[in-house]
N, C-alpha and C positions, 0 to 999 in steps of 0.2 A: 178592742181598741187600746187598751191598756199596753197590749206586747208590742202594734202599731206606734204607739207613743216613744216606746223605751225604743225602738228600731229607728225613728227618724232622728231620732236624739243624739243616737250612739256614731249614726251617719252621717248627721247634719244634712238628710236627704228628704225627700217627700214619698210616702206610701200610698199605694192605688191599690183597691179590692179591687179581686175578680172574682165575680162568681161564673160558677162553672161544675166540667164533671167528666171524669175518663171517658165516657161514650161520646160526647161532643167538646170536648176542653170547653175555652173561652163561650159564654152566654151574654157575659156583660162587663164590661170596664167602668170601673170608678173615675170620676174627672176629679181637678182639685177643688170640686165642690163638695164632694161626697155624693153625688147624685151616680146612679150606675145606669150608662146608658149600653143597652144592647147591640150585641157585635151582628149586627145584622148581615154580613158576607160570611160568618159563621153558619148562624140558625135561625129559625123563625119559630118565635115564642108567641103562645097563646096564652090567657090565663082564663081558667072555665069552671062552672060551678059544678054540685055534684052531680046535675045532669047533664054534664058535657055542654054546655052551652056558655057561648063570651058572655063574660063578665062586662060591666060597663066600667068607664074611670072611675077611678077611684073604691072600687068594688073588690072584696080579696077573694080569694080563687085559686086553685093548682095550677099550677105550673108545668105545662108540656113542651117540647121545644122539636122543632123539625131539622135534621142535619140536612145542612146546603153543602155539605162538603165530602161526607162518607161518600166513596162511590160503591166499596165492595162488600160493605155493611150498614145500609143506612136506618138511622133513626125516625123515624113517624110517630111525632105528634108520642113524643116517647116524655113518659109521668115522670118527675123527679123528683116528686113527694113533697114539696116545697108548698109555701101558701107565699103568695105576693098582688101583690095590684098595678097597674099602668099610671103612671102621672100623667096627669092630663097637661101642666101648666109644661112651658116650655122650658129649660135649664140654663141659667146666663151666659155657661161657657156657648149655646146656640152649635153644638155638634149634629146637630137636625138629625141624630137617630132617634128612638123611640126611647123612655125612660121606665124605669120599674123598683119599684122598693120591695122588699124581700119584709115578711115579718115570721113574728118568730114563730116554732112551733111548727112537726113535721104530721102531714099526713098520716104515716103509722104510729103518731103518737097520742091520736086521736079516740077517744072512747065511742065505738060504734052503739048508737040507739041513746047517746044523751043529748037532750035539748041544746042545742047548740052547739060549738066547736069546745069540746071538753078536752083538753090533752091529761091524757094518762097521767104524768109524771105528778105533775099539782094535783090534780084528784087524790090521787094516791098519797102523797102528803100530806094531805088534808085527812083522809080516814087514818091515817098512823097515829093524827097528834087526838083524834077521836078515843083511839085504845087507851087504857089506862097504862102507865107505864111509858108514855112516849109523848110525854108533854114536852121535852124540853128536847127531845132525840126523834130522829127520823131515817130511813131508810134512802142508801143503800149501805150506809155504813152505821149500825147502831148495836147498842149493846140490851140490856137487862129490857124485860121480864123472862124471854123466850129463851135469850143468850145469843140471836140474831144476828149474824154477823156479813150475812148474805143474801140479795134477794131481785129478784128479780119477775115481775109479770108480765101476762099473756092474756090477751083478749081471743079465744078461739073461737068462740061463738056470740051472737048476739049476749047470751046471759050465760053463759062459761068462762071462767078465767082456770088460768094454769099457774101455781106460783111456785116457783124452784127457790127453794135455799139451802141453807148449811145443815148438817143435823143441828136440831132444837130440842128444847126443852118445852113439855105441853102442848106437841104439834095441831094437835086438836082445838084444845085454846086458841091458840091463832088465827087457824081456818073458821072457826065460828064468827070471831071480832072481825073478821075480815068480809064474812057473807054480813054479817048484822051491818055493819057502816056502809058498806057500800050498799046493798039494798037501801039504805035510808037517803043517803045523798041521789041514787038514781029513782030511787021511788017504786021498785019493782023487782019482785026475787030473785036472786043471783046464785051461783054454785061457783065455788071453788075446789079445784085439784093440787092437790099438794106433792111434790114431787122432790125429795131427797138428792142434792146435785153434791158429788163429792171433791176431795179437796182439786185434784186434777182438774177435772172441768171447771171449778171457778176459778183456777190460775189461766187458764185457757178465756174465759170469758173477759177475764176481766182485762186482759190485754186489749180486749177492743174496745170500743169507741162506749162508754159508761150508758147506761141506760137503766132504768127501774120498771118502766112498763114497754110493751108492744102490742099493738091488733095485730092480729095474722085472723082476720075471719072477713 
């Protein structure tokens, strides 16, 4: 919203979100309410729980969207990892498509087996400021006890994680504070893998899109 503000400013123009995505572009158009109503001659968006089933209004749920347009590679009912819900109330502009609010927090960002929608990143914050040493610093950019300068998690099994960082200092240290805190916030024994990522691959990483944790299980 912030870079949106400084662009209408600099324009003296009005800005419109799209959400959307290279498999199906355009999903949804912002009106100048901020409301994002769906490009319904685009796609056909569902939003469904974790058992595949419609969500009701007002109800959050993934995000699938069917291409009405691909003909020679169509999309079905294709996941985007997204969590949103359907407004049920109708929107002033009265565009009579369907409306949908986005919230935050992805799909793969989600801790598999904890009581509710846990996203990785804040967990994980949360067990760093648990360690001694990292009450006032946190991951993925922090410095002293370990000398941590890089880090990144992996959810590969229900109760396996994988954590790549920089070479450290007390690697073992680490991986301990790291089973002991999370085992206590999820309430059930965990393992972690430790995996030494060199200077290459974290320039390579870090050029993409920032991240501290992922599921892959």
């Amino acid at each position: 919203k912030e870079v949106a503000n400084q662009v209408c400013s600099f324009f003296d123009a009005a800005a419109l979100d799209q959400y959307g995505m290279l498999e199906t572009w355009t999903i949804a158009m912002s009106c100048p309410h901020g409301v994002l109503h769906i490009n319904d001659h685009n796609v056909y968006v569902e939003i469904i729980d974790e058992r595949d089933r419609p969500v009701r209004f007002g109800e959050v749920g993934r995000i699938v969207v069917t291409s009405l347009q691909e003909r020679l590679l169509p999309f079905v009912r294709y996941v985007t990892d997204d969590f949103g819900m359907f407004i049920e109330k109708e929107c002033d502009c009265r565009a009579g498509s369907r409306t949908i609010a986005l919230k935050k927090g992805r799909s793969g960002n989600v801790i598999k087996g904890a009581p509710g929608r846990v996203f990785g990143d804040v967990f994980f914050m949360e067990v760093f400021k648990r360690i001694d040493g990292y009450t006032r610093r946190a991951p993925p950019r922090c410095e002293d006890p370990f000398g941590l300068t890089y880090i990144r998690i992996r959810q590969t099994e229900l109760d396996s994680f994988t954590v790549h960082t920089n070479a450290i200092r007390k690697p073992v240290d680490l991986i301990t504070n790291l089973e002991k805190e999370t085992a206590a916030l999820l309430r059930r024994n965990v393992a972690f893998l430790h995996i030494i990522t060199d200077d290459a691959e974290i320039s390579i990483q870090e050029r993409r899109k920032p991240w501290l944790f992922r599921c892959e299980c």
